[in-house]
Backbone as a printed PyTorch tensor [residue, N CA C, xyz], in Angstrom:
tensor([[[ 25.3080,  27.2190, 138.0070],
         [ 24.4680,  26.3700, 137.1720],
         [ 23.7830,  27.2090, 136.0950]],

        [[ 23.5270,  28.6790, 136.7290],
         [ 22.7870,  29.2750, 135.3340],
         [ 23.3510,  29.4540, 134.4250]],

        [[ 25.0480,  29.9660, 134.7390],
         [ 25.8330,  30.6460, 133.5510],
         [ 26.1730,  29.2180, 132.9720]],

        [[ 26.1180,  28.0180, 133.7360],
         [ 26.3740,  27.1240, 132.4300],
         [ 25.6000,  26.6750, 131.3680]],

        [[ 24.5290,  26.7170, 132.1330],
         [ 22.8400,  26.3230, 131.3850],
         [ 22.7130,  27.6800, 130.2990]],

        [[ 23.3230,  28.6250, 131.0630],
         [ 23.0210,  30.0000, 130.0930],
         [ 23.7060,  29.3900, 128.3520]],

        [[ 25.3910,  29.1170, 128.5700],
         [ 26.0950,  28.6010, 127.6870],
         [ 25.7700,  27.6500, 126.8660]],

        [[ 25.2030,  26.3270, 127.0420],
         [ 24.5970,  25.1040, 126.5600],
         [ 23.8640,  25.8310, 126.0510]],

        [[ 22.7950,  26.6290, 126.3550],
         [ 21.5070,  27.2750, 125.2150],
         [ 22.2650,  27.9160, 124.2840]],

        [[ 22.8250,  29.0720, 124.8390],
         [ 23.6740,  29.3630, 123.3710],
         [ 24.0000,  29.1180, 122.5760]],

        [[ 24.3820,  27.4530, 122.8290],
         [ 25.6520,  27.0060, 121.7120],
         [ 24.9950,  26.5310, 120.8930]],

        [[ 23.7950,  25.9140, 120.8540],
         [ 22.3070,  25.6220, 119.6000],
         [ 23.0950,  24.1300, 120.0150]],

        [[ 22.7200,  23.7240, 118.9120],
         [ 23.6900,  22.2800, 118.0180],
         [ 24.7260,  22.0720, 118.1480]],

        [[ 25.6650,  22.9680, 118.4780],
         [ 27.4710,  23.0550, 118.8460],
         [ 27.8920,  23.3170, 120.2030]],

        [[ 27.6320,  22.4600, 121.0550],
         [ 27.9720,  22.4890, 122.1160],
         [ 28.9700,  22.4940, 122.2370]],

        [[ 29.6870,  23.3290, 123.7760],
         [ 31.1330,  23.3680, 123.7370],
         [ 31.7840,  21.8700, 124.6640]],

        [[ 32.9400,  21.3930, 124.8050],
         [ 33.2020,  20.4820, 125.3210],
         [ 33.0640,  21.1340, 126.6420]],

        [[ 32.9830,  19.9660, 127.3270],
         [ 32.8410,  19.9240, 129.2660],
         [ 34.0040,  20.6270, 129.4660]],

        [[ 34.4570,  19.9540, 129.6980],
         [ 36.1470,  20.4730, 130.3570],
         [ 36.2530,  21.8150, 130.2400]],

        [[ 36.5010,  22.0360, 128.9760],
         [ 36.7770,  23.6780, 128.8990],
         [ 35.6110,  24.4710, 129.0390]],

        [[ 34.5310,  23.9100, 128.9950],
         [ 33.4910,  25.2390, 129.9040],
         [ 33.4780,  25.4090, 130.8930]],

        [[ 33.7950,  24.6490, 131.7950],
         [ 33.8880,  24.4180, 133.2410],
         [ 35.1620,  25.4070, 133.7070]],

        [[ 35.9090,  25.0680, 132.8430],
         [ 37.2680,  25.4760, 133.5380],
         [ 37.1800,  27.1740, 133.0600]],

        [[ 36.3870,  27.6530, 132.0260],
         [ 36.2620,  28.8160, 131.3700],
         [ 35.5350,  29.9320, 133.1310]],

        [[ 34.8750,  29.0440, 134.0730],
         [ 34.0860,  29.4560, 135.1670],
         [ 34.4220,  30.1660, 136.2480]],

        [[ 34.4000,  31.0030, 137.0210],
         [ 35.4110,  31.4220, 137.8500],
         [ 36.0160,  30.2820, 139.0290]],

        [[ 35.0840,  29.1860, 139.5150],
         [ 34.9630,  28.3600, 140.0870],
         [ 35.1120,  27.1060, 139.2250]],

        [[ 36.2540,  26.5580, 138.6860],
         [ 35.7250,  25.1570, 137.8030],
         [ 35.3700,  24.2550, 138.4830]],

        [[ 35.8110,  23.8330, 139.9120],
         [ 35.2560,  22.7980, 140.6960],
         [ 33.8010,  22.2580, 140.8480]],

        [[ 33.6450,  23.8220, 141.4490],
         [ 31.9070,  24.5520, 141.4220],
         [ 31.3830,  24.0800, 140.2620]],

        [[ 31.7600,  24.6390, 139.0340],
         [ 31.1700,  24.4950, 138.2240],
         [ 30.9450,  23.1880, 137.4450]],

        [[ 31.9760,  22.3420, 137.8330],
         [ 31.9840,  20.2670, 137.2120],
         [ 30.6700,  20.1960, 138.0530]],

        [[ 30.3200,  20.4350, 139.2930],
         [ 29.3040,  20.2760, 140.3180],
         [ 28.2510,  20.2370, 139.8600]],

        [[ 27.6530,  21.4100, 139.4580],
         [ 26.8110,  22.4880, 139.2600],
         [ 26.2590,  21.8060, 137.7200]],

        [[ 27.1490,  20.9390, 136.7550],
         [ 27.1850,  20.6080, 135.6970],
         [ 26.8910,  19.0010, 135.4380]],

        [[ 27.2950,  18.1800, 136.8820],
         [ 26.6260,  17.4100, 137.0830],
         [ 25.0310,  17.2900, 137.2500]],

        [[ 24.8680,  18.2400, 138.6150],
         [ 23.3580,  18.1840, 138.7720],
         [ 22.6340,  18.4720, 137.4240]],

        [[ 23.1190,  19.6010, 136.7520],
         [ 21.9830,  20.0990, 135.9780],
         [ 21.7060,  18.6680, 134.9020]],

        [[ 22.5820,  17.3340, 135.1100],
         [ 22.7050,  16.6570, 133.8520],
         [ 21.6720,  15.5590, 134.5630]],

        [[ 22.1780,  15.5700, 135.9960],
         [ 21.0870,  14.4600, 136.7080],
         [ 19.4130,  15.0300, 136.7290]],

        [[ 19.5940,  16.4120, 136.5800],
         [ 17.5890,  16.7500, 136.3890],
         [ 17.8390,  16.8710, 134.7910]],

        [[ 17.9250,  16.6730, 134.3810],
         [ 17.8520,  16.1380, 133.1000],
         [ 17.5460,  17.4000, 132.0330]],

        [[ 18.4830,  18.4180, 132.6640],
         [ 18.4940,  20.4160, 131.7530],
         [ 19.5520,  19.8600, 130.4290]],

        [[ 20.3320,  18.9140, 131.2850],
         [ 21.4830,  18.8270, 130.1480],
         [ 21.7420,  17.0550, 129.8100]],

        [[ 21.8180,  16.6540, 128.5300],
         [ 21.6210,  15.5200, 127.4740],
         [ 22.7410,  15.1770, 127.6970]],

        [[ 22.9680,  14.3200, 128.0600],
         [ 24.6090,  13.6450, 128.3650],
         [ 24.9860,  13.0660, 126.0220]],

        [[ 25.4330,  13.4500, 125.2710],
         [ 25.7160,  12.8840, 123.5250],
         [ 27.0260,  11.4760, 123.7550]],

        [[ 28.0490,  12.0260, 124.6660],
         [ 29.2290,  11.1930, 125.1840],
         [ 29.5650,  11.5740, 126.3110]],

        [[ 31.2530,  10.8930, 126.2170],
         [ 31.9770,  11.2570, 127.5200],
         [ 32.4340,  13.0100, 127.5030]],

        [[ 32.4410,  13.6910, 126.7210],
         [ 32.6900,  15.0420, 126.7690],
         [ 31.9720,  16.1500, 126.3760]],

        [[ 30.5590,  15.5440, 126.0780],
         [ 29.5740,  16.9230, 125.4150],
         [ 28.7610,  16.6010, 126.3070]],

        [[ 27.7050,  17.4060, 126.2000],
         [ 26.3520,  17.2920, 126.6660],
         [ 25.7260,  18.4970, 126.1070]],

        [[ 24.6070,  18.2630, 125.9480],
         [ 23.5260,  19.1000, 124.6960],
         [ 22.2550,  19.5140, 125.8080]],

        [[ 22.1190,  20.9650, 125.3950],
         [ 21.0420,  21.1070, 126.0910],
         [ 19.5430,  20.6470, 125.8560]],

        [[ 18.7130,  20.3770, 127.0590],
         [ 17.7040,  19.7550, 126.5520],
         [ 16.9720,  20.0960, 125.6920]],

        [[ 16.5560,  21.3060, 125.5160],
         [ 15.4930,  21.5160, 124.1450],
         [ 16.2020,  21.9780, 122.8640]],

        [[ 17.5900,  21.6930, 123.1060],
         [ 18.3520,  21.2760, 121.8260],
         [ 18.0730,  19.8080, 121.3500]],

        [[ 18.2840,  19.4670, 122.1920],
         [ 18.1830,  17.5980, 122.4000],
         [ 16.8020,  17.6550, 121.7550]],

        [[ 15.7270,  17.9310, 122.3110],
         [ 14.4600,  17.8010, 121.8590],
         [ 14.4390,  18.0140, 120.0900]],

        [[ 15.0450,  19.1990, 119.9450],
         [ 14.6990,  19.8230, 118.3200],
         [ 15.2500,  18.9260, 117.4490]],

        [[ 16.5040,  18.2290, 117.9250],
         [ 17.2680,  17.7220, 117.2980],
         [ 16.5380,  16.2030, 117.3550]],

        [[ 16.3100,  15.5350, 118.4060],
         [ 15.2100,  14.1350, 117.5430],
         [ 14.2010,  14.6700, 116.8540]],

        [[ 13.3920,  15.7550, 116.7940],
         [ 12.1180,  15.8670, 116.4780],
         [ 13.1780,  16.1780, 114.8920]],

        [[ 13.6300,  16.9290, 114.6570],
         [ 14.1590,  17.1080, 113.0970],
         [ 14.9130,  15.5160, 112.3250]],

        [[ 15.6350,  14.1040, 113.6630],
         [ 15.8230,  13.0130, 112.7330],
         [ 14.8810,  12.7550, 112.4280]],

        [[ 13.6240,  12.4550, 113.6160],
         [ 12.9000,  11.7780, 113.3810],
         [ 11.4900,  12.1370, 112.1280]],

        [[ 11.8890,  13.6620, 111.4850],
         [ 10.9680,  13.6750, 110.0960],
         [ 11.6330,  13.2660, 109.2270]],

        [[ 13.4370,  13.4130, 108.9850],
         [ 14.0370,  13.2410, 108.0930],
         [ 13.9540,  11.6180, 108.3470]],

        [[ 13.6490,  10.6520, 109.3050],
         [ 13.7020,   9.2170, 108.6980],
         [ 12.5810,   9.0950, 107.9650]],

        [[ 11.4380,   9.5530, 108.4270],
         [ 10.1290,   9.2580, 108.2500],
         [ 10.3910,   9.4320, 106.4690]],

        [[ 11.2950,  10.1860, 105.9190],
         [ 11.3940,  10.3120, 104.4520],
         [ 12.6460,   9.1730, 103.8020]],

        [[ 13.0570,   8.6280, 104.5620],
         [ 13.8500,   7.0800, 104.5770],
         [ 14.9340,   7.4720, 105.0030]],

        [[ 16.1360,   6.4510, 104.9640],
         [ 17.6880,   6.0610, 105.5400],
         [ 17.6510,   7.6080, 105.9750]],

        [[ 18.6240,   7.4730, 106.7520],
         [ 19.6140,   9.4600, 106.7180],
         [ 21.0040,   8.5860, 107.2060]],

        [[ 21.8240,   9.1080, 106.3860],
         [ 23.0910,   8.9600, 106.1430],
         [ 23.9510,   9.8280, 106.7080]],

        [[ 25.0260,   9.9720, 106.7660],
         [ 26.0620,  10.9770, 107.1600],
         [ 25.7900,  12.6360, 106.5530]],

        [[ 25.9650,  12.3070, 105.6460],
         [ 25.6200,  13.2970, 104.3560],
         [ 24.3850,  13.9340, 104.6140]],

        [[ 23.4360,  12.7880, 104.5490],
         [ 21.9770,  13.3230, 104.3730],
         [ 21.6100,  14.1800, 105.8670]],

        [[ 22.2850,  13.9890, 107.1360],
         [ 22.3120,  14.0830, 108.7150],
         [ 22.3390,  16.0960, 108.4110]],

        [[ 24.2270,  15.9680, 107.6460],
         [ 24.5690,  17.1570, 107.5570],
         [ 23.7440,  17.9380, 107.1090]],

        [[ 23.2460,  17.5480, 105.9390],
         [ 22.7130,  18.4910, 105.0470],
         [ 21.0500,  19.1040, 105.7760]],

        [[ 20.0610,  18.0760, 106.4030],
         [ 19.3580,  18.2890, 106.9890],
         [ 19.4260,  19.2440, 108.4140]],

        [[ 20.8770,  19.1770, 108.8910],
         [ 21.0430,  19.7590, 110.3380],
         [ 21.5940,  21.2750, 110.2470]],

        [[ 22.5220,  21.1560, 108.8590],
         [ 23.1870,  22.7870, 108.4700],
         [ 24.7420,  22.2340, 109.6820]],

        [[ 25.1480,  20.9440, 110.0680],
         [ 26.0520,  21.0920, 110.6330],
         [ 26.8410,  20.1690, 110.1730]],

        [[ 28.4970,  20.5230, 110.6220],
         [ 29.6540,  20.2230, 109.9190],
         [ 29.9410,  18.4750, 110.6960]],

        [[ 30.2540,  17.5340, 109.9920],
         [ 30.6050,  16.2770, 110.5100],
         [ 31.1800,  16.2260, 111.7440]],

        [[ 32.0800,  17.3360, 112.6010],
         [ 31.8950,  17.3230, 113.8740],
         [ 30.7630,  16.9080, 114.4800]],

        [[ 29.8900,  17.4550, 114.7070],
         [ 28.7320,  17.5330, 115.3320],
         [ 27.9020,  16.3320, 115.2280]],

        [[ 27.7040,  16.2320, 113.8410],
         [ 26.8380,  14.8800, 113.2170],
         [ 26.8820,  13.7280, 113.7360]],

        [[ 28.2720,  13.0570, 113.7340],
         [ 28.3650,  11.8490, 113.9780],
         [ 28.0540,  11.2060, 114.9770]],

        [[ 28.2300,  12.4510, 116.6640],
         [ 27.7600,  12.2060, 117.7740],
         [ 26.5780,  12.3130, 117.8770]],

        [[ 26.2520,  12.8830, 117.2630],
         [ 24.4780,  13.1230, 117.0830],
         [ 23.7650,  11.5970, 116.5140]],

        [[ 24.4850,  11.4420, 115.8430],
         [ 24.4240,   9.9760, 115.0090],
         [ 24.3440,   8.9680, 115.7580]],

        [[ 25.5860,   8.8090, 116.9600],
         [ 26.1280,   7.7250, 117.4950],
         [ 25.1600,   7.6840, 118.9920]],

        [[ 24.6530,   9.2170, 119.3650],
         [ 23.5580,   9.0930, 120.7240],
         [ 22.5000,   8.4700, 120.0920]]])
């Protein structure tokens, strides 16, 4: 659970997909496990069916929409440009 929690912090804003971190583990079984719990105490932000964002990523990341609405709409465009990240990232960010 740490080395995954370790990973999720790392990745900032770009989280890596589930699957292949898990399986990256010496244990992937262990580690789907280990990746559940940490999602049920709530370390890790479920975005969809294949990411999950760590929590005080999660945190930074509403606290940064929520000034950029306060200055009106945010758009696709406007998401990117405010986040420094590539439309990968955005849209799920968008769509949680």
């Amino acid at each position: 659970a740490g080395a995954l929690l370790a990973t999720y912090a790392a990745a900032g804003l770009e989280p890596p997909y589930d699957h292949p971190c898990w399986a990256a583990q010496p244990d992937p079984a262990l580690a789907a496990e280990a990746h559940r719990a940490l999602a049920e105490r709530g370390r890790l932000i479920r975005l969809n069916d294949r990411q999950h964002l760590h929590r005080q990523h999660a945190e930074r990341l509403v606290a940064t929409v929520r000034a950029a609405l306060a200055a009106g709409p945010l758009g696709v465009a406007a998401a990117k440009a405010t986040l420094g990240l590539p439309r990968k990232y955005v849209i799920p960010y968008l769509e949680w």
